[in-house]
N, CA, C and O atoms as a GROMACS GRO file, in nm:
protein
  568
    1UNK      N    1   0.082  -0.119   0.000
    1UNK     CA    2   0.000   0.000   0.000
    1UNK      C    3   0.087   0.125   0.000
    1UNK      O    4   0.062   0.227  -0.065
    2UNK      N    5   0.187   0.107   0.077
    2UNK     CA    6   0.307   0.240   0.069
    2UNK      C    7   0.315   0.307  -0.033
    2UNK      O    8   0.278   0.421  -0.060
    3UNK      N    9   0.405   0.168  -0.130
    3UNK     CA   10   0.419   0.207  -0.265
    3UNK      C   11   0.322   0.259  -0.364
    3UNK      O   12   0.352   0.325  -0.464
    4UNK      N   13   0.210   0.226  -0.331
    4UNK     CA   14   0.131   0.250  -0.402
    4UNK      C   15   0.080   0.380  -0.385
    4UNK      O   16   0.055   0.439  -0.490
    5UNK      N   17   0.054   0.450  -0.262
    5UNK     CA   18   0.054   0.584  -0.223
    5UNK      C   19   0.188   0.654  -0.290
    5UNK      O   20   0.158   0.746  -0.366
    6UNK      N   21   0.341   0.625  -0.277
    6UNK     CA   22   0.440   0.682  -0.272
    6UNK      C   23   0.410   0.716  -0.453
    6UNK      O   24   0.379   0.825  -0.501
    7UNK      N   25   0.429   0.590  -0.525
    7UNK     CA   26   0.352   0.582  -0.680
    7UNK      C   27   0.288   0.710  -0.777
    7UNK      O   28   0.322   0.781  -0.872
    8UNK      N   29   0.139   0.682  -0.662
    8UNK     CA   30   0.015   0.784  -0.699
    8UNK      C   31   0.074   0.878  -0.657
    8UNK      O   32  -0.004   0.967  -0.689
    9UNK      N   33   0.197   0.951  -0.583
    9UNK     CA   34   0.153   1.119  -0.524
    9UNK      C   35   0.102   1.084  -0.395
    9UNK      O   36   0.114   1.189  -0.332
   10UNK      N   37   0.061   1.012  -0.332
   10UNK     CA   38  -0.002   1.000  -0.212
   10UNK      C   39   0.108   0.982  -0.150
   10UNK      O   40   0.198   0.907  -0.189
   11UNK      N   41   0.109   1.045  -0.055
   11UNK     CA   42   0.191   1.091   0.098
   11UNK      C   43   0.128   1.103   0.230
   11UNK      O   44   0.130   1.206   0.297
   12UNK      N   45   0.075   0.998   0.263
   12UNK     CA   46  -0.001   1.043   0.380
   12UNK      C   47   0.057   1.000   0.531
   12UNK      O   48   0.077   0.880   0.555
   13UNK      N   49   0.093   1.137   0.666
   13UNK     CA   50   0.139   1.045   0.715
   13UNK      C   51   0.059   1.043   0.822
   13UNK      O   52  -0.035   1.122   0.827
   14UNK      N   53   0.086   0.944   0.935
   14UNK     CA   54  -0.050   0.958   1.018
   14UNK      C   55  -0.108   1.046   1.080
   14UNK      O   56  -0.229   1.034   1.100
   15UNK      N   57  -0.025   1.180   1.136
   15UNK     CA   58  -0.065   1.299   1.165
   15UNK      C   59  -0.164   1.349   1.042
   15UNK      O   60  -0.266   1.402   1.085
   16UNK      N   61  -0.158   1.345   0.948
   16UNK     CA   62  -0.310   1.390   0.858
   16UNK      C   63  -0.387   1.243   0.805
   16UNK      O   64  -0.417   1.216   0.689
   17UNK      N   65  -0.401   1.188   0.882
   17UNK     CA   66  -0.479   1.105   0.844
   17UNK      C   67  -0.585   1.127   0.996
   17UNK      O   68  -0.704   1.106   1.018
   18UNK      N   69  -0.527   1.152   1.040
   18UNK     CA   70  -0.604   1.179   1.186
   18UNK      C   71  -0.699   1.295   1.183
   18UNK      O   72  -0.669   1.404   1.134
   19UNK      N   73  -0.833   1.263   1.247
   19UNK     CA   74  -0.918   1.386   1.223
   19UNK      C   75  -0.880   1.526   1.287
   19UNK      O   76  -0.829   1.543   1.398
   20UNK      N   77  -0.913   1.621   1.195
   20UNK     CA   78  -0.914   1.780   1.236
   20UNK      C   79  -0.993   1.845   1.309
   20UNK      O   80  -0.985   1.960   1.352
   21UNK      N   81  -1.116   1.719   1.329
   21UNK     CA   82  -1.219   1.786   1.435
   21UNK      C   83  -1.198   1.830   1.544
   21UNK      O   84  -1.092   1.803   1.601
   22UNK      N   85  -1.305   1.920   1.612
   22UNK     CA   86  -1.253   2.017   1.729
   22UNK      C   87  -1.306   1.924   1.829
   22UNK      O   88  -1.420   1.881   1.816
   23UNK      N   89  -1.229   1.886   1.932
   23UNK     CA   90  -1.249   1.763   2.074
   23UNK      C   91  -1.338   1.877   2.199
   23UNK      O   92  -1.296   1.976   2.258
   24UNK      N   93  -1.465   1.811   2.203
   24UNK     CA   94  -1.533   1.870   2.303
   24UNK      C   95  -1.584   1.741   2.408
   24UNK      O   96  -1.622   1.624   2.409
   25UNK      N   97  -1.557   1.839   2.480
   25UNK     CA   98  -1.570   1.700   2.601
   25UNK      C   99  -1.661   1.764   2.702
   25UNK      O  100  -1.652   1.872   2.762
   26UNK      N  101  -1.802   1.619   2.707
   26UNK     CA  102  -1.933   1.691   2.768
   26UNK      C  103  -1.911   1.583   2.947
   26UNK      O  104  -1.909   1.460   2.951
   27UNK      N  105  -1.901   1.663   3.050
   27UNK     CA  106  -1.924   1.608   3.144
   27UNK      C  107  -2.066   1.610   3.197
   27UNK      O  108  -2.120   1.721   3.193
   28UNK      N  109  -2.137   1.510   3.247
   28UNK     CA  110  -2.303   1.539   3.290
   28UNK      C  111  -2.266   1.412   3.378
   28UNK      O  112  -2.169   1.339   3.357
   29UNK      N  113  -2.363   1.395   3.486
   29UNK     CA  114  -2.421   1.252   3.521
   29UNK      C  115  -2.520   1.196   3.442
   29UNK      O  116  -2.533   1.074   3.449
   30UNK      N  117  -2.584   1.250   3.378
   30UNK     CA  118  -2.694   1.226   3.339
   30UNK      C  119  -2.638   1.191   3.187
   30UNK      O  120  -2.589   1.268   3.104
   31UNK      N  121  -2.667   1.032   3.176
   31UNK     CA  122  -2.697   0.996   3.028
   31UNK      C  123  -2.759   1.021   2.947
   31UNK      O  124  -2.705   1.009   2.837
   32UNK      N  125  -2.875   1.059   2.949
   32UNK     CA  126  -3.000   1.140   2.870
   32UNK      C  127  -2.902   1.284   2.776
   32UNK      O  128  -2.890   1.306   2.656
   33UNK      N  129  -2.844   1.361   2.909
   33UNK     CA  130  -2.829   1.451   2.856
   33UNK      C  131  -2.692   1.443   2.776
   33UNK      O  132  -2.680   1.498   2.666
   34UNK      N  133  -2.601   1.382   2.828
   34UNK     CA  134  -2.457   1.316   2.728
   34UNK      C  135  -2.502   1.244   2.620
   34UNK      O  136  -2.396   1.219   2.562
   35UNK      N  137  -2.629   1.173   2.527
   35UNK     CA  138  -2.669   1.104   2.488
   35UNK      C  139  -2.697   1.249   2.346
   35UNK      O  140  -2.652   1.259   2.232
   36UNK      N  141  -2.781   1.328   2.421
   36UNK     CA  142  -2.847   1.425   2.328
   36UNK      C  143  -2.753   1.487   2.273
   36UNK      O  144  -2.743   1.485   2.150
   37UNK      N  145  -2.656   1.564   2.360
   37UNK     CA  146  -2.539   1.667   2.300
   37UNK      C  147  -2.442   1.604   2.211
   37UNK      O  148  -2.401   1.640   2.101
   38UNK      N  149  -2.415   1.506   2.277
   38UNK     CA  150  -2.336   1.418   2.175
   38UNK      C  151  -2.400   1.351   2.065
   38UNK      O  152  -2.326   1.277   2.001
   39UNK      N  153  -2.506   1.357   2.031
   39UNK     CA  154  -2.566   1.304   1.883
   39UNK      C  155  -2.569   1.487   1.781
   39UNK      O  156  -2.555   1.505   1.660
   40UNK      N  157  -2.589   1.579   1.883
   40UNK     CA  158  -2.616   1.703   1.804
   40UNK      C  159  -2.499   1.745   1.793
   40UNK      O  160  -2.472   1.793   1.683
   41UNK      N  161  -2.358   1.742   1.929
   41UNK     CA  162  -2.312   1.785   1.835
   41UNK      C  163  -2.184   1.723   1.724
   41UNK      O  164  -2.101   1.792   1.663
   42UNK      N  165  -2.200   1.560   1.721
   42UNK     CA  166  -2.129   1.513   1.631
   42UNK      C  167  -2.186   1.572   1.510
   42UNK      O  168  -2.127   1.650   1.435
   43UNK      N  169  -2.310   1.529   1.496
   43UNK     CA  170  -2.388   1.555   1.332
   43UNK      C  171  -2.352   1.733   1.296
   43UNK      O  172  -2.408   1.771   1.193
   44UNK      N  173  -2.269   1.835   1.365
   44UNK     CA  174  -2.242   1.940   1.373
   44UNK      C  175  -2.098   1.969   1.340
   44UNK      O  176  -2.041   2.077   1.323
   45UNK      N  177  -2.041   1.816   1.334
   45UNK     CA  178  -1.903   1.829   1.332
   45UNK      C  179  -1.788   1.843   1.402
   45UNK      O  180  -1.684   1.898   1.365
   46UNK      N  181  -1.815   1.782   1.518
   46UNK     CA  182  -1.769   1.786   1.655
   46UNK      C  183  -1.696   1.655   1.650
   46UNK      O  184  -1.724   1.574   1.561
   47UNK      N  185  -1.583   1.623   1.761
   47UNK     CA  186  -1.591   1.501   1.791
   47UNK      C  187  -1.575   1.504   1.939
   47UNK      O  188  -1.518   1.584   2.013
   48UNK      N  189  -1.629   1.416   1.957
   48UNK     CA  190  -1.736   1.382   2.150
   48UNK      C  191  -1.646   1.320   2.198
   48UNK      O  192  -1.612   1.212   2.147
   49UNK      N  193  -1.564   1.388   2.341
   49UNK     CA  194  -1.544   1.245   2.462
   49UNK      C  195  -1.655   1.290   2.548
   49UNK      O  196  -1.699   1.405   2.549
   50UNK      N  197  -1.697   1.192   2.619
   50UNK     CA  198  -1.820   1.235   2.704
   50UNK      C  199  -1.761   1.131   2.809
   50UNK      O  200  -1.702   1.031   2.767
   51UNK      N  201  -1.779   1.158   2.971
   51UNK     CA  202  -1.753   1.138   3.084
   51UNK      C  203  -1.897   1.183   3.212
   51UNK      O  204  -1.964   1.285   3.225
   52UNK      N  205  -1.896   1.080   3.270
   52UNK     CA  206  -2.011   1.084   3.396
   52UNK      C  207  -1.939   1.148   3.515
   52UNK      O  208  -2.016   1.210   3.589
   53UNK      N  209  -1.787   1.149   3.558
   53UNK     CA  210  -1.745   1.227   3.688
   53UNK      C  211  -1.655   1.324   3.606
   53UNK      O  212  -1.608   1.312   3.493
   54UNK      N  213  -1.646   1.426   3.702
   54UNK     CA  214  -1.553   1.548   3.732
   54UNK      C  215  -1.422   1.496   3.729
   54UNK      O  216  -1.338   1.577   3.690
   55UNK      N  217  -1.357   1.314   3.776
   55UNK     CA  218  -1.286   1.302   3.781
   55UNK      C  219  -1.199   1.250   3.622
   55UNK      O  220  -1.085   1.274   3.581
   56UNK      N  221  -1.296   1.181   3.574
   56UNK     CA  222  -1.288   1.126   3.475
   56UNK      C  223  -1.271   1.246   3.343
   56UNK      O  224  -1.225   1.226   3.230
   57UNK      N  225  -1.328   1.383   3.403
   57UNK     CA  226  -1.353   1.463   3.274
   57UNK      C  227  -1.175   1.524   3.320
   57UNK      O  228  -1.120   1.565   3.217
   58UNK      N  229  -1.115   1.532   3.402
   58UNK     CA  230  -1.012   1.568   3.474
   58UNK      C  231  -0.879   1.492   3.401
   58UNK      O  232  -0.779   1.550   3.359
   59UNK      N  233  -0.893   1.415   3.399
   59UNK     CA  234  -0.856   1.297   3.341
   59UNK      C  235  -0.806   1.366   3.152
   59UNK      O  236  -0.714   1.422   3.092
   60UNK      N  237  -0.923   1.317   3.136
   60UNK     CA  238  -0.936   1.397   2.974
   60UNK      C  239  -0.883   1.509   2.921
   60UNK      O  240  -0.847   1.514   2.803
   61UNK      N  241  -0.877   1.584   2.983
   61UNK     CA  242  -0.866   1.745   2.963
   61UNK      C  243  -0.683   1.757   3.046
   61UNK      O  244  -0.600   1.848   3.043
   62UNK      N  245  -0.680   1.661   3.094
   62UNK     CA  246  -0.465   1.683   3.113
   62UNK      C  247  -0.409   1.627   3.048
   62UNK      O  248  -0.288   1.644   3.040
   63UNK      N  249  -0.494   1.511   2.952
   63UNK     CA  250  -0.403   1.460   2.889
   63UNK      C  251  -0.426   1.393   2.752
   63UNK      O  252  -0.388   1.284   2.710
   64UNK      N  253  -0.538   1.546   2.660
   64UNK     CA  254  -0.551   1.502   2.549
   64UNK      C  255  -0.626   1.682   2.524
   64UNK      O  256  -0.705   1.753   2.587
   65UNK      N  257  -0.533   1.692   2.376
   65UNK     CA  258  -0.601   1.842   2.342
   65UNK      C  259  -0.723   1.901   2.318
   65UNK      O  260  -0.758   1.905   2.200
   66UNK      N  261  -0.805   1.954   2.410
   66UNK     CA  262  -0.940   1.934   2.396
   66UNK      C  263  -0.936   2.089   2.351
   66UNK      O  264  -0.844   2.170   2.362
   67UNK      N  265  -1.091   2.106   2.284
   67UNK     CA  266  -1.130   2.245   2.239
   67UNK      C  267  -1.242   2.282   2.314
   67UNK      O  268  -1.253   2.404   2.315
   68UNK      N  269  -1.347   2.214   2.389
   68UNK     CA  270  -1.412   2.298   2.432
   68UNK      C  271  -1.478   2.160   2.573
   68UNK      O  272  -1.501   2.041   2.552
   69UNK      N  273  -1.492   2.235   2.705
   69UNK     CA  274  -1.612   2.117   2.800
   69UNK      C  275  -1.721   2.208   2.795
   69UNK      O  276  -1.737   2.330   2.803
   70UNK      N  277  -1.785   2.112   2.781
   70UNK     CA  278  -1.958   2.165   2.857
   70UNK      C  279  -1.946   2.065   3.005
   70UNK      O  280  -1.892   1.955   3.011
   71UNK      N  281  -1.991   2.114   3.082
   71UNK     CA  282  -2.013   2.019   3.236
   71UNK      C  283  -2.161   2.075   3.288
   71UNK      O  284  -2.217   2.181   3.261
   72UNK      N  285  -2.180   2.030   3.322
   72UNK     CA  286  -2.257   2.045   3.507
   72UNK      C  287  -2.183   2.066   3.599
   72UNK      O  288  -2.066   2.029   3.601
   73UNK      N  289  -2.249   2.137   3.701
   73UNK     CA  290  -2.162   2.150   3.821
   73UNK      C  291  -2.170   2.070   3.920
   73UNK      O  292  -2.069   2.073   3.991
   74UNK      N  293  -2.248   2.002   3.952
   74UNK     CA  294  -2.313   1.835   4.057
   74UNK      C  295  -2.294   1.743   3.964
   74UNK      O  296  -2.368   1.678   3.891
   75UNK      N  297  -2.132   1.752   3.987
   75UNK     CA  298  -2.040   1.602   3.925
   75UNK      C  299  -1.959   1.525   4.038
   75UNK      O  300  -1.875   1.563   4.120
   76UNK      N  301  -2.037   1.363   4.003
   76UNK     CA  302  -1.934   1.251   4.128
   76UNK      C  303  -1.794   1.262   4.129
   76UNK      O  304  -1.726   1.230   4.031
   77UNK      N  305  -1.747   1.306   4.238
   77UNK     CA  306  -1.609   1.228   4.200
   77UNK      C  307  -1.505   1.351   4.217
   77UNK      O  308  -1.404   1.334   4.286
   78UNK      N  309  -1.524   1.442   4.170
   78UNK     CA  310  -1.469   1.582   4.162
   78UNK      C  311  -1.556   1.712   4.072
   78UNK      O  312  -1.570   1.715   3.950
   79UNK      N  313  -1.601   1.798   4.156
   79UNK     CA  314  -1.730   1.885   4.215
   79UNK      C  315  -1.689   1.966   4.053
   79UNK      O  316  -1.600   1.950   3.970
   80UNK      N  317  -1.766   2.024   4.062
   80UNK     CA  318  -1.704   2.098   3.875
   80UNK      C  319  -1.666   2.216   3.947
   80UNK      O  320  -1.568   2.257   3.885
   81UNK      N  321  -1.692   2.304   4.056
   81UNK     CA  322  -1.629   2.371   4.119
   81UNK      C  323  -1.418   2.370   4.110
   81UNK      O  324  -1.334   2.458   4.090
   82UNK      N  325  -1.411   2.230   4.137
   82UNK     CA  326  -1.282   2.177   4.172
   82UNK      C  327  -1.270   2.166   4.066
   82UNK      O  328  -1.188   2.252   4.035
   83UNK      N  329  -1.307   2.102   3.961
   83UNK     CA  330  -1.303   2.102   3.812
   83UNK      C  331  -1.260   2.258   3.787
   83UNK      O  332  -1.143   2.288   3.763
   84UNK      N  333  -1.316   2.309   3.791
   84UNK     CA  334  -1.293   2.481   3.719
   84UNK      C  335  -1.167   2.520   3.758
   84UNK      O  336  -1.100   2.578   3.673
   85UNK      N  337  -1.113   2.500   3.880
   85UNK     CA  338  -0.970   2.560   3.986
   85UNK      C  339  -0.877   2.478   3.903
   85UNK      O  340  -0.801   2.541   3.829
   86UNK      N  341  -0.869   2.305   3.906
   86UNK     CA  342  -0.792   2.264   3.829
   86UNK      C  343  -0.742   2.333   3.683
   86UNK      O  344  -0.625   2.346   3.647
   87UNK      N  345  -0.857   2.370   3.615
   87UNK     CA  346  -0.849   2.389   3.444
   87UNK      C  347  -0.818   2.548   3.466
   87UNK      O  348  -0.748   2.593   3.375
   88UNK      N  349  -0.849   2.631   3.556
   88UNK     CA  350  -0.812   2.742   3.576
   88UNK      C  351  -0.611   2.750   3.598
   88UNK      O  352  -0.526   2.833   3.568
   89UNK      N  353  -0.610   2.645   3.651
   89UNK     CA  354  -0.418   2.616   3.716
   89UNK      C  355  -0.388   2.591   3.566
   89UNK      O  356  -0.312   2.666   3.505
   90UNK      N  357  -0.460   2.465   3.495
   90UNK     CA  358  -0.323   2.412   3.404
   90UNK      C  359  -0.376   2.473   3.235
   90UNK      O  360  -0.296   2.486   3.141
   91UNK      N  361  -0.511   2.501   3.228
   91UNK     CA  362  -0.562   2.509   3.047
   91UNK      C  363  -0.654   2.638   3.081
   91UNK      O  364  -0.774   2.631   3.056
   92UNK      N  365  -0.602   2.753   3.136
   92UNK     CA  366  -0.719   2.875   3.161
   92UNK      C  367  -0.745   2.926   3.043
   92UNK      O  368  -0.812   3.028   3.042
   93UNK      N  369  -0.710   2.882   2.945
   93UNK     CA  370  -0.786   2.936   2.809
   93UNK      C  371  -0.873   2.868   2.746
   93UNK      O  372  -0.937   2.897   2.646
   94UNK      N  373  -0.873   2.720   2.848
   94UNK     CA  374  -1.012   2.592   2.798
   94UNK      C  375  -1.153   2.716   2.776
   94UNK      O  376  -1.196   2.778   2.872
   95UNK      N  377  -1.190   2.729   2.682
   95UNK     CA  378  -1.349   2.713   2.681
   95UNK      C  379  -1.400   2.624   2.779
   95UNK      O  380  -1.346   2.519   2.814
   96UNK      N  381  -1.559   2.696   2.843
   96UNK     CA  382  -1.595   2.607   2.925
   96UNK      C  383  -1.771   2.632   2.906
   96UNK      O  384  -1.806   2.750   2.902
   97UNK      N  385  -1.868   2.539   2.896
   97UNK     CA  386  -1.996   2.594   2.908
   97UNK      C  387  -2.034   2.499   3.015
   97UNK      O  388  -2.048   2.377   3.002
   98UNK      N  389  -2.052   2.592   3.154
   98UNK     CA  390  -2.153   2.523   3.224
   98UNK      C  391  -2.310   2.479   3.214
   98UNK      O  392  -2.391   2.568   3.240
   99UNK      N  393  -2.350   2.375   3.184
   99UNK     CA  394  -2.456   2.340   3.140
   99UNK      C  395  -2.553   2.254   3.285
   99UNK      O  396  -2.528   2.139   3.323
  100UNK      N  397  -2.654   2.337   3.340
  100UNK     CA  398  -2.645   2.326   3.456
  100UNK      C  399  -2.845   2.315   3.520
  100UNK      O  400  -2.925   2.405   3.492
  101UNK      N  401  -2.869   2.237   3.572
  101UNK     CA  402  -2.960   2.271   3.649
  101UNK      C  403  -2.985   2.350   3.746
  101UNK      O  404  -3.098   2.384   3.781
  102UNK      N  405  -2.846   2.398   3.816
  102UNK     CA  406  -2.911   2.440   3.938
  102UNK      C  407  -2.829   2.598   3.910
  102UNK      O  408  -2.711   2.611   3.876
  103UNK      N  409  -2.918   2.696   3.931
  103UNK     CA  410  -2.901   2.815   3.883
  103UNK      C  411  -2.827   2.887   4.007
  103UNK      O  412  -2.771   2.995   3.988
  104UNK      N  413  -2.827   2.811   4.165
  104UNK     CA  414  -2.743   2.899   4.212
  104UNK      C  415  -2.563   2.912   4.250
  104UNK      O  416  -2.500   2.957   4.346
  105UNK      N  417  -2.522   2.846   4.111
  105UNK     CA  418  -2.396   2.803   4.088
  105UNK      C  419  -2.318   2.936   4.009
  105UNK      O  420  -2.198   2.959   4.015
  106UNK      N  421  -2.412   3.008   3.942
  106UNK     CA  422  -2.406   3.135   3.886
  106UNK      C  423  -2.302   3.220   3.936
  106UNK      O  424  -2.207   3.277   3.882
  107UNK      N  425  -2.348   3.210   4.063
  107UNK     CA  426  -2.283   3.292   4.120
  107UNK      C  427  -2.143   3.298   4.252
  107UNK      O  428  -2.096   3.381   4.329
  108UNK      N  429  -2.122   3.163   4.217
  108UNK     CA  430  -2.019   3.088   4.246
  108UNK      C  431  -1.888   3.149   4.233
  108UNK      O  432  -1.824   3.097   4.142
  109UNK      N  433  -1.817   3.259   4.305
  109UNK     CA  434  -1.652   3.291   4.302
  109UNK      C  435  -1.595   3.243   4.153
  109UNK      O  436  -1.563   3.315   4.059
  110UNK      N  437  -1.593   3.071   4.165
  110UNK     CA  438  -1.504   2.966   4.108
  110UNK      C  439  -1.556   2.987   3.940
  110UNK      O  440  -1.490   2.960   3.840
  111UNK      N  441  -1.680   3.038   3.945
  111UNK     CA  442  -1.722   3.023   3.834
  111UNK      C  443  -1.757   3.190   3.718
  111UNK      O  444  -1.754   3.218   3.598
  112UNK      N  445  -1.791   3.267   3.866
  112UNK     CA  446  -1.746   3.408   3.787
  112UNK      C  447  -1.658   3.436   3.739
  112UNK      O  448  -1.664   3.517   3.646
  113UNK      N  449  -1.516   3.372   3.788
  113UNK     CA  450  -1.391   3.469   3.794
  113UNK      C  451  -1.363   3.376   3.654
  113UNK      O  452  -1.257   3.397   3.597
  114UNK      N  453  -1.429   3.303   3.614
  114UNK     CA  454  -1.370   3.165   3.537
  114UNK      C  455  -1.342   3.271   3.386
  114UNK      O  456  -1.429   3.340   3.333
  115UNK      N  457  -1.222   3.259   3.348
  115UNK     CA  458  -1.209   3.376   3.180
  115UNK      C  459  -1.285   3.340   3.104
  115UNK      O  460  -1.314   3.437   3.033
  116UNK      N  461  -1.333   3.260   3.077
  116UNK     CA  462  -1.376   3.240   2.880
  116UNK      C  463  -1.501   3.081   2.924
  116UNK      O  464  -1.488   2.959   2.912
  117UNK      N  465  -1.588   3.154   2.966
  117UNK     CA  466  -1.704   3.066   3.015
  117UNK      C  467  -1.834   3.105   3.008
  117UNK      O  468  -1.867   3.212   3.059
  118UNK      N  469  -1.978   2.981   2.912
  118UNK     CA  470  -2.085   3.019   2.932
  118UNK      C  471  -2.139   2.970   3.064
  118UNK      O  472  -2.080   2.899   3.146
  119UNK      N  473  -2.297   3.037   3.074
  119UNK     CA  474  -2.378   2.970   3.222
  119UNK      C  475  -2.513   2.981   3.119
  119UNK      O  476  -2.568   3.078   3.065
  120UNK      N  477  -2.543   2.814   3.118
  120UNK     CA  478  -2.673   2.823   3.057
  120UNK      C  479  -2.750   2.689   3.134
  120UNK      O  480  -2.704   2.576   3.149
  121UNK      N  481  -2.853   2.731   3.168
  121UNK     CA  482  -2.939   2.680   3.234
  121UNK      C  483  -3.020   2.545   3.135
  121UNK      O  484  -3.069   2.549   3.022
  122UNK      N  485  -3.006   2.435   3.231
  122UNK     CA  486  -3.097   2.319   3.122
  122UNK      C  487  -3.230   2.306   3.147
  122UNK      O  488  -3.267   2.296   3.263
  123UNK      N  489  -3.336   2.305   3.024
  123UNK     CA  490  -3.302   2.298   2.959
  123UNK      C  491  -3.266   2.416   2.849
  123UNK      O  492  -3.331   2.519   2.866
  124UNK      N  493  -3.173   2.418   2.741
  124UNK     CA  494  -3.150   2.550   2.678
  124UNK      C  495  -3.169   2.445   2.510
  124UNK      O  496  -3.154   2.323   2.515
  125UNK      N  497  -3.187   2.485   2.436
  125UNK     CA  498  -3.219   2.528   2.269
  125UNK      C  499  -3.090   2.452   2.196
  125UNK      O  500  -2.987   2.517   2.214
  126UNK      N  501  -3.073   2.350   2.131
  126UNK     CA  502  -2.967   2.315   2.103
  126UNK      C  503  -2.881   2.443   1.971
  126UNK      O  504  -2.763   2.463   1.940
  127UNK      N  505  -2.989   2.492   1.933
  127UNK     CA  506  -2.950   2.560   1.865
  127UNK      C  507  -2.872   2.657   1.934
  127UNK      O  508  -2.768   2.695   1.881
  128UNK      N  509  -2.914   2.711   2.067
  128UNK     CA  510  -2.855   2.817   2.150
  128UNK      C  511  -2.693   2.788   2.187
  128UNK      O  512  -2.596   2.862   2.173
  129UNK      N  513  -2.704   2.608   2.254
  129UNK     CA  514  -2.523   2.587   2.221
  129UNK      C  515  -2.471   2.590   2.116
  129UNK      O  516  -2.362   2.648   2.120
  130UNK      N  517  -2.502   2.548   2.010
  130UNK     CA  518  -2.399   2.552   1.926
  130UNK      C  519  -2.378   2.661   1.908
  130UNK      O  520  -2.257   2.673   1.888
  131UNK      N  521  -2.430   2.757   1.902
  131UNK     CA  522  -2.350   2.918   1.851
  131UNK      C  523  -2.308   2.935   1.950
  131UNK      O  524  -2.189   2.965   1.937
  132UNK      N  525  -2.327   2.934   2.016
  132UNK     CA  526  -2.271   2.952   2.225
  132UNK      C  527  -2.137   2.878   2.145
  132UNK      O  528  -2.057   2.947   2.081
  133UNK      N  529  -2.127   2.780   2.152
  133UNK     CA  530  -1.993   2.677   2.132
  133UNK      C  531  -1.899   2.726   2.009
  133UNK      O  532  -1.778   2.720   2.034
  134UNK      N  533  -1.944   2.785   1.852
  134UNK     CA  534  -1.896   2.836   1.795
  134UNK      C  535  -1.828   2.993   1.829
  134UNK      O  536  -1.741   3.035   1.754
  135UNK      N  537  -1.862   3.054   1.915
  135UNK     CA  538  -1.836   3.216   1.983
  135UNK      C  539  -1.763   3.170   2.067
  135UNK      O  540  -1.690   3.259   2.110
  136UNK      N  541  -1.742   3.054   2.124
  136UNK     CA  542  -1.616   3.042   2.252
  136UNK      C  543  -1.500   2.996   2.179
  136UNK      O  544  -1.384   3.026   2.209
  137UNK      N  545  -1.534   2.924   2.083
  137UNK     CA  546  -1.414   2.866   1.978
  137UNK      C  547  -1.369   2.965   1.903
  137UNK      O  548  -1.259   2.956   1.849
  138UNK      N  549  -1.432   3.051   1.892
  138UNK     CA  550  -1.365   3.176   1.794
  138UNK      C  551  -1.311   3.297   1.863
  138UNK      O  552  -1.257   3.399   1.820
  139UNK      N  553  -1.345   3.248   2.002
  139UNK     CA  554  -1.296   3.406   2.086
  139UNK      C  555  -1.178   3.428   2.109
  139UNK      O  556  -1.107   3.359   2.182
  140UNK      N  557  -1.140   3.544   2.039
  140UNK     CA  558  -0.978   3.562   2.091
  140UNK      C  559  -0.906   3.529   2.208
  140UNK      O  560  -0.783   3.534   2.200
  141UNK      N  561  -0.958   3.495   2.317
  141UNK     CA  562  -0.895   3.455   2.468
  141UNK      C  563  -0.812   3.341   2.399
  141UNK      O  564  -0.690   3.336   2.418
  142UNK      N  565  -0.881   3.245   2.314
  142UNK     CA  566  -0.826   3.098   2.229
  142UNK      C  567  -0.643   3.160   2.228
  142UNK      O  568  -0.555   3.091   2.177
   0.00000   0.00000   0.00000
């Protein structure tokens, strides 16, 4: 097959064979809602890691180049609070959309001071994240 690439003009090496998609990584407990975002926003052109704890999304985000989390903030394992301080220490230019039931997280220190972050209440408009998600990916803080 080499040769046959080398042959044709084809040069491919595995760094571009690998996708260019932008890595968003959705933390929730809730399967329902990791289920939905991640069907909308693959078909959008995304590519999905999705994680059930704070610890696990922790995990992800030290040690693989991500472009954008959406979380909740009532995550097992490590609080998205603690989540935010971490990503604030090592990736403070992560995009972040808190995607959240409980509205009095708003106003959370950890989460005001946070640079380059939405607060949208579930449920919200899928249409409303993705431009939400396209405006954090394009914002100069990047």
């Amino acid at each position: 097959m080499k040769n046959f690439e080398k042959n044709a003009g084809l040069n491919f090496s595995n760094s571009e064979m690998k996708s260019n998609k932008q890595v968003i990584v959705i933390a929730d407990a809730d399967l329902s809602t990791r289920i939905f975002l991640k069907l909308k926003l693959e078909e959008a052109g995304y590519e999905i890691k999705e994680t059930k704890t704070g610890a696990e999304a922790w995990d992800i985000i030290s040690s693989k180049n991500i472009s954008l989390l959406i979380m909740e903030m009532k995550l097992p394992e490590l609080h998205g609070s603690d989540l935010l301080k971490n990503i604030k220490k090592k990736s403070p230019k992560l995009p972040v959309i808190i995607y959240t039931e409980h509205e009095e997280f708003s106003a959370d220190m950890t989460v005001v001071t946070f640079p380059n972050h939405e607060y949208m209440m579930k449920p919200t408009p899928i249409e409303k994240i993705l431009r939400t998600i396209k405006l954090l990916l394009e914002s100069p803080i990047n």
